[in-house]
N, C-alpha and C positions, 0 to 999 in steps of 0.2 A: 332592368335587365330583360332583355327579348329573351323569345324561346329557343331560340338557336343560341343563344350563351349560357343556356343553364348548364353544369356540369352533367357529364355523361350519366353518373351515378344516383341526381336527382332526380328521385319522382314527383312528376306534378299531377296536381289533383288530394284525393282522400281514397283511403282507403276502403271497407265493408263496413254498412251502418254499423254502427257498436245500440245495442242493446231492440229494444220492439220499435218493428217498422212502423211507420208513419202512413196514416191512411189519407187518402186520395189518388186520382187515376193518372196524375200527371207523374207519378211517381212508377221510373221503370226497374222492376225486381232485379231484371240480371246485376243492374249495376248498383242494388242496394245489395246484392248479393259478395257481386265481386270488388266492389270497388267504382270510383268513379274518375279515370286520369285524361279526359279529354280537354280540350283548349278551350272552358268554356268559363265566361262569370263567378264566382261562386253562390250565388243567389240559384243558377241553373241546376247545381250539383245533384245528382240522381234524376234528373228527368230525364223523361222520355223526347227523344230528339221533336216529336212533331209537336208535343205537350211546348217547347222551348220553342215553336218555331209560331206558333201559335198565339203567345203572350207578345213575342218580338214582332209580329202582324196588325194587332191590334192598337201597336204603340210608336210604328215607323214613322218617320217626318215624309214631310211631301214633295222632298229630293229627289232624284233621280240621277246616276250615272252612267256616261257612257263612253266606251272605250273602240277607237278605230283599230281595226287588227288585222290591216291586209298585207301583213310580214310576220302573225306570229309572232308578237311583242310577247316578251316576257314578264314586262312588267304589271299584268295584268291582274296574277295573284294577288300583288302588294295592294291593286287600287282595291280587288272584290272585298281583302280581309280590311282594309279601311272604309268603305264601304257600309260592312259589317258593323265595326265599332260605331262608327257613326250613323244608323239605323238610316242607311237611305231606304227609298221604297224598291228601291229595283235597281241592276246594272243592267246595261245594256250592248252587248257586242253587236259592232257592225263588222260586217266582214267576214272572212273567216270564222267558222263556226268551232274550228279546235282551238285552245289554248291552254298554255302550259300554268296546272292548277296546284303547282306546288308550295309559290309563292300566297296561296289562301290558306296554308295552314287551316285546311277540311273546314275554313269559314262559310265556303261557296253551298255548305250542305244546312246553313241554317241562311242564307242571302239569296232573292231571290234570283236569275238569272238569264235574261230574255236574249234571242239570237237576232239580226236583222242582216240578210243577205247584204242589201246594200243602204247606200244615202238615201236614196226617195225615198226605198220601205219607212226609212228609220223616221224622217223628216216624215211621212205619212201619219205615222202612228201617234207620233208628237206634236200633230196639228189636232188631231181628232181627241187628242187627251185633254188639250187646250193646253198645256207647257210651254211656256220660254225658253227655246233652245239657247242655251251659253255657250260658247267654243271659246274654249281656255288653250290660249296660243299668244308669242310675244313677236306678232307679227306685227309693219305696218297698220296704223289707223287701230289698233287695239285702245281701250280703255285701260284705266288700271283696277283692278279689282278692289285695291285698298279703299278707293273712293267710288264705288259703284255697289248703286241699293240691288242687290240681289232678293227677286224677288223670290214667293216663298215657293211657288207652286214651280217649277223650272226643271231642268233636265241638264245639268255641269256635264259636257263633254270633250273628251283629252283625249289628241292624235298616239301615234304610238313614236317612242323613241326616234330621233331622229328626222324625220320627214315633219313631223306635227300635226296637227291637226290641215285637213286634206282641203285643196282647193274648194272642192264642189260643198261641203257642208261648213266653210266657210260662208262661201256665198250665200246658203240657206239659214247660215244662224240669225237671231234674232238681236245680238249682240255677240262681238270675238272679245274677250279679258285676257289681261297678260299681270302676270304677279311682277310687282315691283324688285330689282335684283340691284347689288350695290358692288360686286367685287367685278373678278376679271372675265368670270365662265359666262359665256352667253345662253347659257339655261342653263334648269334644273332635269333633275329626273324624273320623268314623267309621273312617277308614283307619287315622287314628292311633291307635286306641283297640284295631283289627285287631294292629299293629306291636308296641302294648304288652304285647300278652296271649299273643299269640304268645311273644313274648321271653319272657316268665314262664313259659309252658310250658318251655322251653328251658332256662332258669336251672334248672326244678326235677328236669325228665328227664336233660339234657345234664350240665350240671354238679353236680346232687344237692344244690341249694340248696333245704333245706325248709324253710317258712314256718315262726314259731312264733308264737302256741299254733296248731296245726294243726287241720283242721275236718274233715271229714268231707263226700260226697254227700251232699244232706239226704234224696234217696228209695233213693238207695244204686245204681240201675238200671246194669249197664254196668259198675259201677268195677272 
């Protein structure tokens, strides 16, 4: 059940500690005081936001996301609060520097969130990191990602609804992936396609699930 299906009348979280408070600094009083009903783990319950952002800093993968957002894509929320779940190290907007933060469900206040006016910047700062940039798009000459070693250090970036991933950071990626689709729609939703590729990171760093026959960066940059 998501959080937009709970019933109206359910409260999520815990309530005011019951009985002597718990020592340590990572623990914040208001909310041992009143309660604790924010969208958070329950492992996180009564922390203090930066106590929580602090543990989830020193434990991120070495992922990276990035979303183009030169229309104010909405789907931006959904990729940060996945994102979230999936402990990348960073999101990254290009574009546009507003976006609509509804769909993070207040995750964007524990995920990190870096701006980049445009493609070079972004392409700048992801040569200097050493990252493999990925442009996840089911364009021409794509790869499939089901069968592509993703490697671990990299930077998954996803165009916004519609348009796709953008001519100029096509041409700059280091590799373009396209998820494998079997019905009638000629894509997915960009948040979903965020969800799926993530998870493949995941399966391949977390679990040591290697594709096979395995592929290679085709410019090598980063891996």
């Amino acid at each position: 059940m998501t959080d937009s299906e709970l019933p109206a009348d359910r409260e999520v979280g815990v309530g005011p500690w019951q009985g002597e408070w718990p020592d340590g600094e990572h623990w914040d009083p208001e909310l041992l005081r009143a309660g604790d009903r924010r969208n958070v783990a329950d492992q996180y319950r009564y922390w203090r936001m930066d106590a929580i952002i602090a543990d989830l800093d020193a434990r991120r993968h070495a992922f990276h996301v990035a979303v183009e957002n030169w229309e104010h894509d909405f789907n931006i929320g959904s990729v940060v609060r996945t994102a979230n779940a999936f402990l990348a190290r960073e999101v990254h907007i290009i574009g546009r520097r507003r976006w609509n933060r509804r769909g993070a469900m207040v995750t964007d206040r524990y995920q990190h969130v870096r701006h980049h006016a445009s493609v070079a910047e972004f392409m700048n700062w992801a040569r200097q990191e050493g990252l493999a940039v990925l442009a996840i798009d089911n364009v021409p000459g794509s790869q499939l990602i089901e069968m592509f070693d993703l490697p671990e250090r990299c930077v998954l970036v996803f165009g916004q609804e519609g348009p796709g991933v953008s001519e100029d950071l096509v041409a700059e990626a280091d590799a373009v992936l396209a998820i494998e689709q079997f019905g009638s729609t000629r894509s997915i939703n960009a948040g979903a396609a965020a969800a799926v590729t993530m998870h493949a990171w995941i399966r391949r760093h977390v679990f040591e699930q290697r594709p096979a026959p395995s592929s290679d960066v085709t410019k090598g940059a980063g891996a």
